[in-house]
N, C-alpha and C positions, 0 to 999 in steps of 0.2 A: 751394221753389216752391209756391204756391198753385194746387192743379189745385182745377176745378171738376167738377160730374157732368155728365154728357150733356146740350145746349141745346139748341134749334132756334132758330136765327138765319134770320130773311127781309128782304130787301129789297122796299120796296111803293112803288107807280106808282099815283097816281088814288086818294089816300087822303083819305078823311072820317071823323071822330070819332074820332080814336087815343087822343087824350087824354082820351075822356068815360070817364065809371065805366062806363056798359055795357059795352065790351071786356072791364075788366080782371073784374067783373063775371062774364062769360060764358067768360071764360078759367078763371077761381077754380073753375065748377062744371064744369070740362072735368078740374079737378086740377095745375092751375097754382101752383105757386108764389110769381114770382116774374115779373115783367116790366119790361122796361126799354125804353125807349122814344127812338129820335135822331131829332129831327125836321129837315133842312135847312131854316133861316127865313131870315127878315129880320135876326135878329142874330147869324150867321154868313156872312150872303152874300156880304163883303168879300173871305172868304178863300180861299186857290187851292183848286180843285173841276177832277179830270181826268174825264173818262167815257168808259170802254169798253164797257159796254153801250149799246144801242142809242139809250136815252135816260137824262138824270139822274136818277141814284134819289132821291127824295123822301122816302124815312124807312125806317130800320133797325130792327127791334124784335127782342128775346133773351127766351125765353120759357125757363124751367126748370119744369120738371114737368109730369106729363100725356105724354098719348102725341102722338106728332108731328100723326098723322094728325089727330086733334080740335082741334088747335091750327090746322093750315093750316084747317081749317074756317072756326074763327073768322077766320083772320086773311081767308080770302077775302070776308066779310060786308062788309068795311071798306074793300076794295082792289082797283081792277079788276087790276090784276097785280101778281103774287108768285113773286121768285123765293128759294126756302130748302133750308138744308142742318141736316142736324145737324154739331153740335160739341161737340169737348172742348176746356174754357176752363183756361186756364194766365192767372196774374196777377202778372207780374213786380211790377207797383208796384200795390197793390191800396187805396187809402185809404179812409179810413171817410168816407160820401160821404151826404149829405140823403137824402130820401126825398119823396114826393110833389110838388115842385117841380122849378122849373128846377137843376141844378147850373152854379154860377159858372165854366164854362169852356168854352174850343172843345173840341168833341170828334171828332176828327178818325179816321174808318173809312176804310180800305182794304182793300179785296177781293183779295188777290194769286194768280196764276195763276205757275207755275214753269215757267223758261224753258226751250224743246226742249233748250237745250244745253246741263243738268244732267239729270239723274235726278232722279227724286222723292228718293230718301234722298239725293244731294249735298244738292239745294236744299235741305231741313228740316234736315240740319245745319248749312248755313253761316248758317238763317234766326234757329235756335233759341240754336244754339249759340256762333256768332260774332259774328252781326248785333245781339241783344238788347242787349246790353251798350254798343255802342259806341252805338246811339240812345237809352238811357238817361243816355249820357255825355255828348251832344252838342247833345241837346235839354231844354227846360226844361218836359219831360214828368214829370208829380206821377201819374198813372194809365197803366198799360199794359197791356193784355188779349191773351191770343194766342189766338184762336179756331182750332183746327187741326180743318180738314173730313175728319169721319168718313166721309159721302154726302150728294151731293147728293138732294134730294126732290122737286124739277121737273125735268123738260126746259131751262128757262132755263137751271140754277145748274150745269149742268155744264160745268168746266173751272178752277173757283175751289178752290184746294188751304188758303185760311187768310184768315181777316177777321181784321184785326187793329184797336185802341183805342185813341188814345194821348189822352189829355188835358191842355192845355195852358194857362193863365193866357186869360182871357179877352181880354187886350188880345194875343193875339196872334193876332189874325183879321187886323187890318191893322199890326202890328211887327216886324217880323221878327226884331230884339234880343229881343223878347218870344217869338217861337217857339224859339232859339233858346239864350235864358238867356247872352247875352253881355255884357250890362248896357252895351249901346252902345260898347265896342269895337270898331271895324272890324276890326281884327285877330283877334282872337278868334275874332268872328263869321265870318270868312274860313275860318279853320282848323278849325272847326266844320262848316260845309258844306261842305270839300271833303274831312274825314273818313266824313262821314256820307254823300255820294253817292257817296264811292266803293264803301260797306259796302252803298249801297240797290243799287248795278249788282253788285255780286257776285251777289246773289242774283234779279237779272232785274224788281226793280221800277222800274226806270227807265222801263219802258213795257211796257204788257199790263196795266195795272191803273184799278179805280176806285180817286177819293179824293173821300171827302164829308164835308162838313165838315158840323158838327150841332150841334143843342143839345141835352142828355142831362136824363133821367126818370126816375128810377127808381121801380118800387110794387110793392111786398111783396104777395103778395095770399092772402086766404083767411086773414085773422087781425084 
């Protein structure tokens, strides 16, 4: 398993210039490494989008390096609200993925919260240990990220136990063969989704959760 070092992941509300070089810029001499950037647009908006917070999040950004605190600095310059956690990044499916550009796929983030009627260690086992597997088997997911919350760092972000990443073929915004990796079998595609909702209701994401569907960024920074 590819574990990553400590991130700070935030969700942003009322965001301008994410994607200008001054962020990344101002992030790099904060001691940033590394930023990755989901924007929810217009070439994801076909695709299903649930929201538990108060309103839909508008873009996800992963920042590695530097101290948390300088980073929500930055990220408040940009964003009238922010809600962020640290995390430790596990990458079941990690592929070697562009840089500075859009990557050629849906990038689908979910926020998941563990339901009262597990424990924290039931739910992360049945998430980590049972669940992974069966959503790498059942979807025609090429990227999968498991961001598991060390602390939350607002007021907002408390109650969210893991953000998770899945990335998926770009026609699978409006295909669901194509989310799916059925190759247009109704059957298939059947036995597919009624594996994989039963594996998302084991562990309580069938509802108490965001999903935002995005378009993905990555930018190396400070080199």
């Amino acid at each position: 398993m590819n574990e990553q070092p400590t991130q700070v992941i935030a969700a942003l509300w009322d965001v301008d210039g994410l994607l200008e070089c001054d962020i990344r810029d101002s992030l790099a001499r904060r001691g940033a490494t590394r930023l990755q950037v989901n924007i929810s647009d217009d070439i994801v908006r076909g695709a299903m989008r649930i929201t538990h917070f108060e309103r839909p999040i508008e873009a996800v950004v992963s920042v590695a390096g530097g101290e948390a605190e300088a980073v929500l600095d930055e990220l408040r310059a940009i964003a009238g609200t922010i809600a962020a956690w640290e995390v430790v990044r596990r990458a079941p499916l990690d592929p070697t993925l562009p840089t500075g550009e859009r990557i050629d796929a849906l990038a689908n983030i979910a926020f998941l919260r563990h339901p009262v009627e597990l424990t924290y260690d039931q739910w992360r086992q049945r998430w980590l240990d049972d669940h992974t597997q069966v959503a790498i088997d059942t979807q025609a997911t090429f990227g999968y990220y498991q961001n598991i919350v060390s602390k939350a760092l607002t007021d907002n972000a408390l109650g969210v136990d893991a953000i998770v990443e899945e990335l998926f073929p770009i026609a699978a915004v409006d295909d669901i063969h194509a989310f799916y990796g059925s190759g247009g079998d109704k059957r298939e595609l059947n036995e597919r989704v009624t594996t994989m909702m039963a594996s998302v209701a084991r562990i309580g994401a069938d509802h108490n959760l965001d999903l935002v569907p995005t378009s993905r960024f990555d930018f190396p920074l400070g080199v």
